[in-house]
HTML snippet that shows the backbone in 3Dmol.js (N, CA, C, O; Angstrom):
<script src="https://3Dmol.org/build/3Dmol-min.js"></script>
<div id="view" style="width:600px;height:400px;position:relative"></div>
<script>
const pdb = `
ATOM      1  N   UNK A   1      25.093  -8.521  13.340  1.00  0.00           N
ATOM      2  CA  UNK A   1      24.955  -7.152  13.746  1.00  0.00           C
ATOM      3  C   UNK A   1      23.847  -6.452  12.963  1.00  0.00           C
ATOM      4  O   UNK A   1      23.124  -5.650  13.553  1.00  0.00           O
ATOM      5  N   UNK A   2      23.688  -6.692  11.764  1.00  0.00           N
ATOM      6  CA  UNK A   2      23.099  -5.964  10.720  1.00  0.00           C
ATOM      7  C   UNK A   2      21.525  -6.516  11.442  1.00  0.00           C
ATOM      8  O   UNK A   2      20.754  -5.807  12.088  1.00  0.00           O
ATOM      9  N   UNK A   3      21.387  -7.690  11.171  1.00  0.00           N
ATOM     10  CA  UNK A   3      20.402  -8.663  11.805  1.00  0.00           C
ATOM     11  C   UNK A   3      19.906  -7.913  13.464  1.00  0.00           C
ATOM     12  O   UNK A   3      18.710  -7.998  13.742  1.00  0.00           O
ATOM     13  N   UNK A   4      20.343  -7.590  13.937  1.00  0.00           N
ATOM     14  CA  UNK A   4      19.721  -7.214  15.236  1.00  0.00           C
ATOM     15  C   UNK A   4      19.378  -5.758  15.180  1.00  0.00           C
ATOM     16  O   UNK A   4      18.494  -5.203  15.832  1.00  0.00           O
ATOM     17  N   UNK A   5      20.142  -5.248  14.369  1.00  0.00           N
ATOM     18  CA  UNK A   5      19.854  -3.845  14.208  1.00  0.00           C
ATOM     19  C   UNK A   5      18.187  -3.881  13.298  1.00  0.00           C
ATOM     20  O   UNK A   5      17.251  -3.250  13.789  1.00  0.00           O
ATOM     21  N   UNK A   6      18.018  -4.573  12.145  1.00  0.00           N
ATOM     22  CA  UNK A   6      16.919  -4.858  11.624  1.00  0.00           C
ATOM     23  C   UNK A   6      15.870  -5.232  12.943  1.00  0.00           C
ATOM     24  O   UNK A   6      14.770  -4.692  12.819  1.00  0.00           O
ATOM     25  N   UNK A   7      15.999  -5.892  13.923  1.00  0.00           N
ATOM     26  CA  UNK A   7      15.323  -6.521  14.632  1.00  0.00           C
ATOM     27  C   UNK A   7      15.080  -5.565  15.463  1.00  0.00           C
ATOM     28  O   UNK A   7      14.245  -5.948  16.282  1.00  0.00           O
ATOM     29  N   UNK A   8      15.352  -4.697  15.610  1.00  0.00           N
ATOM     30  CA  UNK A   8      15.284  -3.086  16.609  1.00  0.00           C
ATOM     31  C   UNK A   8      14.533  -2.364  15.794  1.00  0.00           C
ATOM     32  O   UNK A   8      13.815  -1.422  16.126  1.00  0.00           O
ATOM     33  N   UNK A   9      14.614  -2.587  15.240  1.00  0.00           N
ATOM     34  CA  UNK A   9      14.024  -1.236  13.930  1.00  0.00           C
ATOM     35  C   UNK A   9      12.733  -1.454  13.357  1.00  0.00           C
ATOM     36  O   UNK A   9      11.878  -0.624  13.046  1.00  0.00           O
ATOM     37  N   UNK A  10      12.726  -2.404  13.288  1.00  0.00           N
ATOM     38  CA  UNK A  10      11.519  -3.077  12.024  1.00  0.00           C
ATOM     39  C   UNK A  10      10.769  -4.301  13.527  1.00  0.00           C
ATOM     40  O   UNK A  10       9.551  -4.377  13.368  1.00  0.00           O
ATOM     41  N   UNK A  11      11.083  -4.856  14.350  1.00  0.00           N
ATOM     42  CA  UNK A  11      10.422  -5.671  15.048  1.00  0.00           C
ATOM     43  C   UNK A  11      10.377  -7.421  14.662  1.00  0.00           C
ATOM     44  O   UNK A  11       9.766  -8.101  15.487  1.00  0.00           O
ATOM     45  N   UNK A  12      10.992  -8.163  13.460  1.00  0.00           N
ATOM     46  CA  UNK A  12      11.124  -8.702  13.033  1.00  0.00           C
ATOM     47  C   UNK A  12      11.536  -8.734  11.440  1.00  0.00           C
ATOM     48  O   UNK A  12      10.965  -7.979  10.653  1.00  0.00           O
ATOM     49  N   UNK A  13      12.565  -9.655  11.005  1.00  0.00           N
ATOM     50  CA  UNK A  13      13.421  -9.633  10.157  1.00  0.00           C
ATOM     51  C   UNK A  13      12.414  -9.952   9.027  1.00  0.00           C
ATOM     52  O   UNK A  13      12.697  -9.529   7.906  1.00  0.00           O
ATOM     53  N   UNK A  14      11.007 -10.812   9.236  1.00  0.00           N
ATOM     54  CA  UNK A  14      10.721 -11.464   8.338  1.00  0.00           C
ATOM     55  C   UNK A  14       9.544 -10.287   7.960  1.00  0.00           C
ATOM     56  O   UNK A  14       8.982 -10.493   6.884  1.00  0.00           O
ATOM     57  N   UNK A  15       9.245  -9.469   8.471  1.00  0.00           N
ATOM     58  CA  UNK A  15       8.929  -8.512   8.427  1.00  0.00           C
ATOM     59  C   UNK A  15       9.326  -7.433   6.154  1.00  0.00           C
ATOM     60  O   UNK A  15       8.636  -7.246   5.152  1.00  0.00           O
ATOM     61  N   UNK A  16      10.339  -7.219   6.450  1.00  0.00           N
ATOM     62  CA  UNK A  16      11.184  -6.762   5.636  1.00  0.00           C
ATOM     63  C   UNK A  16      11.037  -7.729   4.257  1.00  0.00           C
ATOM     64  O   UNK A  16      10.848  -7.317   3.112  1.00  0.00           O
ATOM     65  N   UNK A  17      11.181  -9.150   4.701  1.00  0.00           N
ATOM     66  CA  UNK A  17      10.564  -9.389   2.518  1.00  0.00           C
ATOM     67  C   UNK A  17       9.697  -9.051   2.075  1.00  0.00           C
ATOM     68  O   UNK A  17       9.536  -8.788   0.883  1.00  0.00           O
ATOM     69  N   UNK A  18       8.443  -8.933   3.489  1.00  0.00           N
ATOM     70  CA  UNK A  18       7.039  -9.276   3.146  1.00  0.00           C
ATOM     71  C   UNK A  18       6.783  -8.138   2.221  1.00  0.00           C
ATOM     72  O   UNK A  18       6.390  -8.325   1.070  1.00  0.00           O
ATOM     73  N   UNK A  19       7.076  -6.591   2.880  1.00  0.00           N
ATOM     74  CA  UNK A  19       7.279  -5.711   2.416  1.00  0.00           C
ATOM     75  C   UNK A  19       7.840  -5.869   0.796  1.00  0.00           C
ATOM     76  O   UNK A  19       7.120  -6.104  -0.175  1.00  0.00           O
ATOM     77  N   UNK A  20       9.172  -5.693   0.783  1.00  0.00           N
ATOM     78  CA  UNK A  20       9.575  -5.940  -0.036  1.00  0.00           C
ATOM     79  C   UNK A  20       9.011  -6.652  -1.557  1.00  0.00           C
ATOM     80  O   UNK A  20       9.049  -6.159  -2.684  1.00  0.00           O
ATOM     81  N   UNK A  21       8.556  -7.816  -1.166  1.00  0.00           N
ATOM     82  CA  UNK A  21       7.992  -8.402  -1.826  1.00  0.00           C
ATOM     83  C   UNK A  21       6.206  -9.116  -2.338  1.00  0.00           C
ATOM     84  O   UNK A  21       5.606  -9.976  -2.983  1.00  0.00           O
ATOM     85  N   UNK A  22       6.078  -7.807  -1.337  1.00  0.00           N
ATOM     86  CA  UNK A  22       4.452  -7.114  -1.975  1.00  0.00           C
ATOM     87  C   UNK A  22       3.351  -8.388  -1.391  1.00  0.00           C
ATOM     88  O   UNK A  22       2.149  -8.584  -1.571  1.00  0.00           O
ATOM     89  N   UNK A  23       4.213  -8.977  -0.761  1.00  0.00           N
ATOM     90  CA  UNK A  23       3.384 -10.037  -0.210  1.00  0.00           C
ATOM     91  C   UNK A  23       2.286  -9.445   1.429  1.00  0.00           C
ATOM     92  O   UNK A  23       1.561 -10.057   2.213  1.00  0.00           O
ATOM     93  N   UNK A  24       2.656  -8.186   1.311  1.00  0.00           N
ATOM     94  CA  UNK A  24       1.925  -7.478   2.437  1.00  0.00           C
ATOM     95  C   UNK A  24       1.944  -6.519   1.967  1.00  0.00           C
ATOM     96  O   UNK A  24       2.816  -6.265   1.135  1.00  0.00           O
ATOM     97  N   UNK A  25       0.710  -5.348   2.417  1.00  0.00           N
ATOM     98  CA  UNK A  25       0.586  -4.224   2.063  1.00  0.00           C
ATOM     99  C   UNK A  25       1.583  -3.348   3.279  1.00  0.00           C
ATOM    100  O   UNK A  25       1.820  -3.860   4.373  1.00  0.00           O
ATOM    101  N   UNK A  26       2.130  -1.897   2.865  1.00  0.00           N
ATOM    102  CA  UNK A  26       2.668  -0.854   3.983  1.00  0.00           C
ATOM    103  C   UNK A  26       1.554  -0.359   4.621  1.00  0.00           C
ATOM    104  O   UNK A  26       0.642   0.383   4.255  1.00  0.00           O
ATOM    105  N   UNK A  27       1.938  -1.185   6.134  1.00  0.00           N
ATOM    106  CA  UNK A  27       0.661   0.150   7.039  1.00  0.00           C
ATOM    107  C   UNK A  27       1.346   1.135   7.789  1.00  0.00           C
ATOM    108  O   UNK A  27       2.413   0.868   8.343  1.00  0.00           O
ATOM    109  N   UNK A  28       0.873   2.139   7.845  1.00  0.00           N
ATOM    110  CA  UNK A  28       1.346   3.827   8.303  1.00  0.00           C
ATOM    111  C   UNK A  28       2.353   3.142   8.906  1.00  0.00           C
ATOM    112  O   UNK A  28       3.292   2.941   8.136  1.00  0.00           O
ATOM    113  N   UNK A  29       2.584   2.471  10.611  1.00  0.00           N
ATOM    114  CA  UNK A  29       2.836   2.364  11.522  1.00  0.00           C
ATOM    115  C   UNK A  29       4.791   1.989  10.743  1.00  0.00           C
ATOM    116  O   UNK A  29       5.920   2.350  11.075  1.00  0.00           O
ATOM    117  N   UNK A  30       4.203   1.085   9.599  1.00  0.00           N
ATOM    118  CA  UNK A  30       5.615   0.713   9.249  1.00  0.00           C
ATOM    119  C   UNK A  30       6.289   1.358   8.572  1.00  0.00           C
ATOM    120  O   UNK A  30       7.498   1.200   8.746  1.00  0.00           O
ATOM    121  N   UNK A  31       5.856   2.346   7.524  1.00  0.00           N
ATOM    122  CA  UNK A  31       6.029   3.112   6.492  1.00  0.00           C
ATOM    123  C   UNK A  31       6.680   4.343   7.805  1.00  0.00           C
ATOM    124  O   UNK A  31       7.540   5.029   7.252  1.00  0.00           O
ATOM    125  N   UNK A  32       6.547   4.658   8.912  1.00  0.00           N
ATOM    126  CA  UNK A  32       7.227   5.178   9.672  1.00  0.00           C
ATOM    127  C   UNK A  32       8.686   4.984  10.423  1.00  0.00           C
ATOM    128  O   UNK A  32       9.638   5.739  10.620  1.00  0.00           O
ATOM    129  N   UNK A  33       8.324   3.239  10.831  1.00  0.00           N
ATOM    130  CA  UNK A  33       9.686   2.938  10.873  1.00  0.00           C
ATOM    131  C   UNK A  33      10.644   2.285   9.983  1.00  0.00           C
ATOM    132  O   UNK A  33      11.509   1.502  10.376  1.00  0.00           O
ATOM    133  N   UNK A  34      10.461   2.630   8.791  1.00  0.00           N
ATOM    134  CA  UNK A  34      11.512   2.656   7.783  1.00  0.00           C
ATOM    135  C   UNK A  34      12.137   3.505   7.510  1.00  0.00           C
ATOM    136  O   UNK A  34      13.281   3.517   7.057  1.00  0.00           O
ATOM    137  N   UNK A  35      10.824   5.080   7.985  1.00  0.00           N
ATOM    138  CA  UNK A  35      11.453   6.256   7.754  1.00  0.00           C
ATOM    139  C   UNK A  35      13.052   6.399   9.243  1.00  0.00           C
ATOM    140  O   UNK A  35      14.217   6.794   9.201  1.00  0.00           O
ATOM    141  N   UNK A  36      12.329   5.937  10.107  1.00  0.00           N
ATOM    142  CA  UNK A  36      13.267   5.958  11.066  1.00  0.00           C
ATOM    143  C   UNK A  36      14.294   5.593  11.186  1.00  0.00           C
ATOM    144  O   UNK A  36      15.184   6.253  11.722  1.00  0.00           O
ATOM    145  N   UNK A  37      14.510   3.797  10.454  1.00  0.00           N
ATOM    146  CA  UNK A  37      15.580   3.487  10.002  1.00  0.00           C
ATOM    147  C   UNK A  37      16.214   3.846   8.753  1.00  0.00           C
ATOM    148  O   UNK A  37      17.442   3.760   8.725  1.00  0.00           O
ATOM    149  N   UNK A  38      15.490   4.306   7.514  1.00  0.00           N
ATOM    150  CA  UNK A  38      16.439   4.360   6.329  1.00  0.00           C
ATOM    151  C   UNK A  38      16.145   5.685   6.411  1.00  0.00           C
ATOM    152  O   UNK A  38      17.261   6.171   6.597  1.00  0.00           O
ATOM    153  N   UNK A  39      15.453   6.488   6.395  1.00  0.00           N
ATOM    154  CA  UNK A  39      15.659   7.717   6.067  1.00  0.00           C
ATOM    155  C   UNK A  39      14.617   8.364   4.915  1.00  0.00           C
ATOM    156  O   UNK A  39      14.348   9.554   4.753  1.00  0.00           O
ATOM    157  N   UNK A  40      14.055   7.059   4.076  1.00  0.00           N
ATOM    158  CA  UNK A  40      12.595   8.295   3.740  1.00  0.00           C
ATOM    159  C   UNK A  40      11.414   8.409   3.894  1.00  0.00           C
ATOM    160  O   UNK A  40      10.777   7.836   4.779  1.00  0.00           O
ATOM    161  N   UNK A  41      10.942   9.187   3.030  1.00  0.00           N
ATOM    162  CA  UNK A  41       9.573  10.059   4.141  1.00  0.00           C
ATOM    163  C   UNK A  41       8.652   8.853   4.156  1.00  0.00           C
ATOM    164  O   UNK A  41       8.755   7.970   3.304  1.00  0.00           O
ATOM    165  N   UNK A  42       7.677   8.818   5.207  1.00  0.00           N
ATOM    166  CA  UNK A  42       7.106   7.620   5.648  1.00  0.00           C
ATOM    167  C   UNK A  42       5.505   8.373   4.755  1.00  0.00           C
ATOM    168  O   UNK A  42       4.512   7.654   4.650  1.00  0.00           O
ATOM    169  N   UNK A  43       5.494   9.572   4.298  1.00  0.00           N
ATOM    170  CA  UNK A  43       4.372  10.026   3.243  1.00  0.00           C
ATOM    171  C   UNK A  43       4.828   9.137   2.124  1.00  0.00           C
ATOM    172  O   UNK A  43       4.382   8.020   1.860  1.00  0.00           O
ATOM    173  N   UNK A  44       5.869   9.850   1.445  1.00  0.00           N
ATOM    174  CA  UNK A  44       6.468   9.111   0.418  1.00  0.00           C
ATOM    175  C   UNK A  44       6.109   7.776   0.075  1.00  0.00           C
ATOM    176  O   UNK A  44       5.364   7.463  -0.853  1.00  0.00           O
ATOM    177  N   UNK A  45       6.756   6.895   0.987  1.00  0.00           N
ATOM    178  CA  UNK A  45       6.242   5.493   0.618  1.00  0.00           C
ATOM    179  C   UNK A  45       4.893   4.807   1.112  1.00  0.00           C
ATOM    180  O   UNK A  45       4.765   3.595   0.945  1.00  0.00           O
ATOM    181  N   UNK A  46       3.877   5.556   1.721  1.00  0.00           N
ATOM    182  CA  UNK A  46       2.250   5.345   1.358  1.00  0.00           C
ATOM    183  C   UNK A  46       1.799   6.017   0.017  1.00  0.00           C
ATOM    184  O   UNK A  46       0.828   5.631  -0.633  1.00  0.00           O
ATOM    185  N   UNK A  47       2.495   6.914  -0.275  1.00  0.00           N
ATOM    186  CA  UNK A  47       1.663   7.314  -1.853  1.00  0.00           C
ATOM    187  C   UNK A  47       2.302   6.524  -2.796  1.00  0.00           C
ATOM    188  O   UNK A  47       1.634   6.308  -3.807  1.00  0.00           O
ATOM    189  N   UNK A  48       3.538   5.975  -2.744  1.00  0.00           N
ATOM    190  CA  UNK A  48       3.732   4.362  -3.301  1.00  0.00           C
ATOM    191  C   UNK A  48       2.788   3.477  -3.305  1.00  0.00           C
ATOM    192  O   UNK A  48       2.020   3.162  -4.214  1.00  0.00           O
ATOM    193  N   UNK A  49       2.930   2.903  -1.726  1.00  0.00           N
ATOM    194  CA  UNK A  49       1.898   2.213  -1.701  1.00  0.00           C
ATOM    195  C   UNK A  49       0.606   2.358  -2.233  1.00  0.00           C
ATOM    196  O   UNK A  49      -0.075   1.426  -2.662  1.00  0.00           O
ATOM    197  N   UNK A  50       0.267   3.581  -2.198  1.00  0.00           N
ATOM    198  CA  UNK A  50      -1.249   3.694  -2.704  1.00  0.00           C
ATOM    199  C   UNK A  50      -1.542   3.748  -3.946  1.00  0.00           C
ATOM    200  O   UNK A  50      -2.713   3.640  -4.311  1.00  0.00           O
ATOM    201  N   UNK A  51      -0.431   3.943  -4.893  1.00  0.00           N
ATOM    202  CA  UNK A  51      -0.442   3.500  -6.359  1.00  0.00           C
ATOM    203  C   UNK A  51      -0.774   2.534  -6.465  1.00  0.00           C
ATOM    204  O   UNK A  51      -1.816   2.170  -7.011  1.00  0.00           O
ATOM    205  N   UNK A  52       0.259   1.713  -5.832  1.00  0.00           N
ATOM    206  CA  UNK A  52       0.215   0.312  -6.181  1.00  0.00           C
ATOM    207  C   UNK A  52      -1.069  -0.136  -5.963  1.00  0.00           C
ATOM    208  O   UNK A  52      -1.660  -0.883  -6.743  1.00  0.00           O
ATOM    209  N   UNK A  53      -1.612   0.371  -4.734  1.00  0.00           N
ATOM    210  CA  UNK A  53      -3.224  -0.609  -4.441  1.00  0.00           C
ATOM    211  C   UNK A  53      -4.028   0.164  -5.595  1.00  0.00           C
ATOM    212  O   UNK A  53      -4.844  -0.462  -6.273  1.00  0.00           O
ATOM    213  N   UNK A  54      -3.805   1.460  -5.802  1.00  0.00           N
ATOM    214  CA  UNK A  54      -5.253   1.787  -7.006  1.00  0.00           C
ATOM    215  C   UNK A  54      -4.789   0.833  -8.025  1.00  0.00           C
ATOM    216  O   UNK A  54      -5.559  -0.116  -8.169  1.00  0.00           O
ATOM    217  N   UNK A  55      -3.747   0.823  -8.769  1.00  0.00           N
ATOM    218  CA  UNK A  55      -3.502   0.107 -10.032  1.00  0.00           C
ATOM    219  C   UNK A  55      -4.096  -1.636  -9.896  1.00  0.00           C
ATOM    220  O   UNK A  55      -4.666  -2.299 -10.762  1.00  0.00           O
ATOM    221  N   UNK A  56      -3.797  -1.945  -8.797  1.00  0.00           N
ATOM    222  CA  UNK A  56      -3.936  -3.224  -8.553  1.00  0.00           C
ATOM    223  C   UNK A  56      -5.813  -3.571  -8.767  1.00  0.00           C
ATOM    224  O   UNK A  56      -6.195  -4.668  -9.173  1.00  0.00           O
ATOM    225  N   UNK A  57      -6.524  -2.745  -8.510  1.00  0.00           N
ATOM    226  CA  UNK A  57      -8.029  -2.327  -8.101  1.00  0.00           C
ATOM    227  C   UNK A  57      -8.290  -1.701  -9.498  1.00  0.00           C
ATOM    228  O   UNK A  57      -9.487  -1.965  -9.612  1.00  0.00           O
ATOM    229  N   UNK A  58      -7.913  -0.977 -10.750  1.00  0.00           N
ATOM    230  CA  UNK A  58      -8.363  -0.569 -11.719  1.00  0.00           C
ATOM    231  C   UNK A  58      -7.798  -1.900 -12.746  1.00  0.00           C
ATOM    232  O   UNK A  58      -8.274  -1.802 -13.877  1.00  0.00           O
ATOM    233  N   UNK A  59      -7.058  -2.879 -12.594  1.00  0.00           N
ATOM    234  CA  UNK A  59      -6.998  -3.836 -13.152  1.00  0.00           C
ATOM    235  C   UNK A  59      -8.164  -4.697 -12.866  1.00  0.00           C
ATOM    236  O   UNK A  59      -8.359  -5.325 -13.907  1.00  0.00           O
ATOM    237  N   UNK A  60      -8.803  -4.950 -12.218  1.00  0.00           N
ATOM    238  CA  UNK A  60      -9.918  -5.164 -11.367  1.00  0.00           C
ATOM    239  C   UNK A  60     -11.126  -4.399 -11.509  1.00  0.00           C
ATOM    240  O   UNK A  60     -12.067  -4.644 -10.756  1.00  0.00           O
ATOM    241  N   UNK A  61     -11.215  -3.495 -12.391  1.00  0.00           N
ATOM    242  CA  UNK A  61     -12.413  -2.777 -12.755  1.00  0.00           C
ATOM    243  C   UNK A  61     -13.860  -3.084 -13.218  1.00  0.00           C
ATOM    244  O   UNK A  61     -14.941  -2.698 -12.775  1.00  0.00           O
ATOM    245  N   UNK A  62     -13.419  -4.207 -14.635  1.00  0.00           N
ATOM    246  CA  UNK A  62     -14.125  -4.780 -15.438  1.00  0.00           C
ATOM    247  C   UNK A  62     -14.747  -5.340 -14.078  1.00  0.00           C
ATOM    248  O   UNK A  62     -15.727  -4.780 -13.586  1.00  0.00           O
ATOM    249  N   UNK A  63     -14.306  -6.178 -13.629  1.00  0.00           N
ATOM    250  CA  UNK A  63     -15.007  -7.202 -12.307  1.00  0.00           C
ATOM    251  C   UNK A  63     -15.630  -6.589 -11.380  1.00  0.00           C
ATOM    252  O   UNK A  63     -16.466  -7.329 -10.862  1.00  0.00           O
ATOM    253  N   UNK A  64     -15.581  -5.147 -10.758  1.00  0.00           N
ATOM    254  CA  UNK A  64     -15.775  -4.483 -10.357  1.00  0.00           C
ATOM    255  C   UNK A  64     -17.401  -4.122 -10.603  1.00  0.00           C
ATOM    256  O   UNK A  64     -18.469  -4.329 -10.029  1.00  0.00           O
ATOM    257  N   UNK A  65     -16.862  -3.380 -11.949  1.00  0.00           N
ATOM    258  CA  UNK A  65     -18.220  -2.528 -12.386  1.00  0.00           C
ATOM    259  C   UNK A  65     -19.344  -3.594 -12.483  1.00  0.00           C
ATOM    260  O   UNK A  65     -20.496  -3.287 -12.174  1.00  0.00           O
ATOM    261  N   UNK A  66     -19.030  -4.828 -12.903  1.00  0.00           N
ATOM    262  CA  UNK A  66     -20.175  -5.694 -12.993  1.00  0.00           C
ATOM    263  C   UNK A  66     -20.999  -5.740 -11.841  1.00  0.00           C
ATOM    264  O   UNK A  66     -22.036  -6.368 -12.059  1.00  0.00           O
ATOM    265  N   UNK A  67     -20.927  -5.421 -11.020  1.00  0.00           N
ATOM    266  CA  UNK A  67     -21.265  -5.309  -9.422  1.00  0.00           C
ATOM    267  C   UNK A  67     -22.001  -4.386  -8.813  1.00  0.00           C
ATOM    268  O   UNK A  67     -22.656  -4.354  -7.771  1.00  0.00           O
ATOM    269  N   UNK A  68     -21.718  -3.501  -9.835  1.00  0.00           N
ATOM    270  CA  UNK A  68     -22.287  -2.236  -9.687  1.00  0.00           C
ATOM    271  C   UNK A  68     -23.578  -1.633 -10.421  1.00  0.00           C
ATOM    272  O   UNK A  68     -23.558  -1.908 -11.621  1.00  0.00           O
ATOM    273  N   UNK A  69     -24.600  -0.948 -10.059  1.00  0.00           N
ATOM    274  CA  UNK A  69     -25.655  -0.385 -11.283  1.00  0.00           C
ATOM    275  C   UNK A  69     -24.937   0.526 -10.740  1.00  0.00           C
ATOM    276  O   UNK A  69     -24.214   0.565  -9.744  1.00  0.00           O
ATOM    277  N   UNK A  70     -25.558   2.023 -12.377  1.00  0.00           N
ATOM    278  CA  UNK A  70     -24.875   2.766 -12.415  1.00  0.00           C
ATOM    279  C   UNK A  70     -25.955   3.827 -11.955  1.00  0.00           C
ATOM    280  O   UNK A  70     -26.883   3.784 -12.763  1.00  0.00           O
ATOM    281  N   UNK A  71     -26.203   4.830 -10.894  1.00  0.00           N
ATOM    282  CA  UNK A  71     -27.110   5.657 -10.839  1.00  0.00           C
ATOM    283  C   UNK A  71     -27.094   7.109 -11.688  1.00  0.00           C
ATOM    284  O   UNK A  71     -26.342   8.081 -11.751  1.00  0.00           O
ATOM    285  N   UNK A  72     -28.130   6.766 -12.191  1.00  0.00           N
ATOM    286  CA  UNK A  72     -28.731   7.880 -13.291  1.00  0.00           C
ATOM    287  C   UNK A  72     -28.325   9.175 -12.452  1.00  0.00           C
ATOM    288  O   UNK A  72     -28.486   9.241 -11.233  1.00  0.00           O
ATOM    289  N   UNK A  73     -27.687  10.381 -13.368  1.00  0.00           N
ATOM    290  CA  UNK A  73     -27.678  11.875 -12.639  1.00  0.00           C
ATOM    291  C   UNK A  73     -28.831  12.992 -13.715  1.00  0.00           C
ATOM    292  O   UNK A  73     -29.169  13.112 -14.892  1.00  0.00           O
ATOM    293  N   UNK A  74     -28.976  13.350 -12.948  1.00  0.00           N
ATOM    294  CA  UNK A  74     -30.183  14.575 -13.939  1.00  0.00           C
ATOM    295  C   UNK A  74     -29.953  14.758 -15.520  1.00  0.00           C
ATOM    296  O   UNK A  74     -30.777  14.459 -16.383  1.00  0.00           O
ATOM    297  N   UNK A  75     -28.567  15.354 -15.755  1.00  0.00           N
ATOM    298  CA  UNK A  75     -28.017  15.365 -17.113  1.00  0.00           C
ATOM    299  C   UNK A  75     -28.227  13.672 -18.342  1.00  0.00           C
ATOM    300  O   UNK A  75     -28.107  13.426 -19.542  1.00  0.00           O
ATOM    301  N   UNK A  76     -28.585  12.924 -17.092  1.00  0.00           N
ATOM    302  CA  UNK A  76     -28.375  11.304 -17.564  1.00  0.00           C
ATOM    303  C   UNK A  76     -29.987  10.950 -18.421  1.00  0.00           C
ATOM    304  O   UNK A  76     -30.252  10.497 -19.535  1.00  0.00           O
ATOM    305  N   UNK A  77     -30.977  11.507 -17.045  1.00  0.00           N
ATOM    306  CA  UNK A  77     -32.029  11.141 -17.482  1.00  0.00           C
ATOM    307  C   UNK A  77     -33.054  11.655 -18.861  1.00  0.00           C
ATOM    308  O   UNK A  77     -34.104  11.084 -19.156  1.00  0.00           O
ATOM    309  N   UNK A  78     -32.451  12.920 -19.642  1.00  0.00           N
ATOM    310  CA  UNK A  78     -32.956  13.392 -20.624  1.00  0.00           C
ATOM    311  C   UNK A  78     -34.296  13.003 -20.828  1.00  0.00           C
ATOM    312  O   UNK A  78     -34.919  13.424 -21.803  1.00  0.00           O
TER     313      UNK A  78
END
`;
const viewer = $3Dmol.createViewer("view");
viewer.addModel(pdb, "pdb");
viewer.setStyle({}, {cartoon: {color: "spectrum"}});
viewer.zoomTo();
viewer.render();
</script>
């Protein structure tokens, strides 16, 4: 029962670890129907989500910036 009700809600069961277990990112579409089925705000858990992806990406910085030149601003060029 629980199982089909998940399967109404969410569109697939396997759906729900992926989530869960960060093995997929939340896109809007789903972060909505969770709100639909559990009850919170489908804002709420994208600004979760979106922690999680900045943190994930400023761990990733060092690697980042190497990639990058840095463009001079007026105050820069003295």
């Amino acid at each position: 029962m629980i199982a089909s009700r998940s399967r109404r809600a969410f569109g697939s069961l396997n759906t729900i670890p992926a989530r869960l277990f960060r093995s997929s990112d939340l896109s809007p579409e789903m972060a909505l129907r969770f709100e639909v089925a559990l009850c919170p705000k489908a804002e709420v858990m994208m600004g979760i989500q979106t922690d999680y992806a900045m943190a994930r990406a400023r761990a990733r910085l060092p690697e980042l910036a190497a990639t990058v030149r840095r463009i001079a601003r007026d105050r820069d060029r003295g």
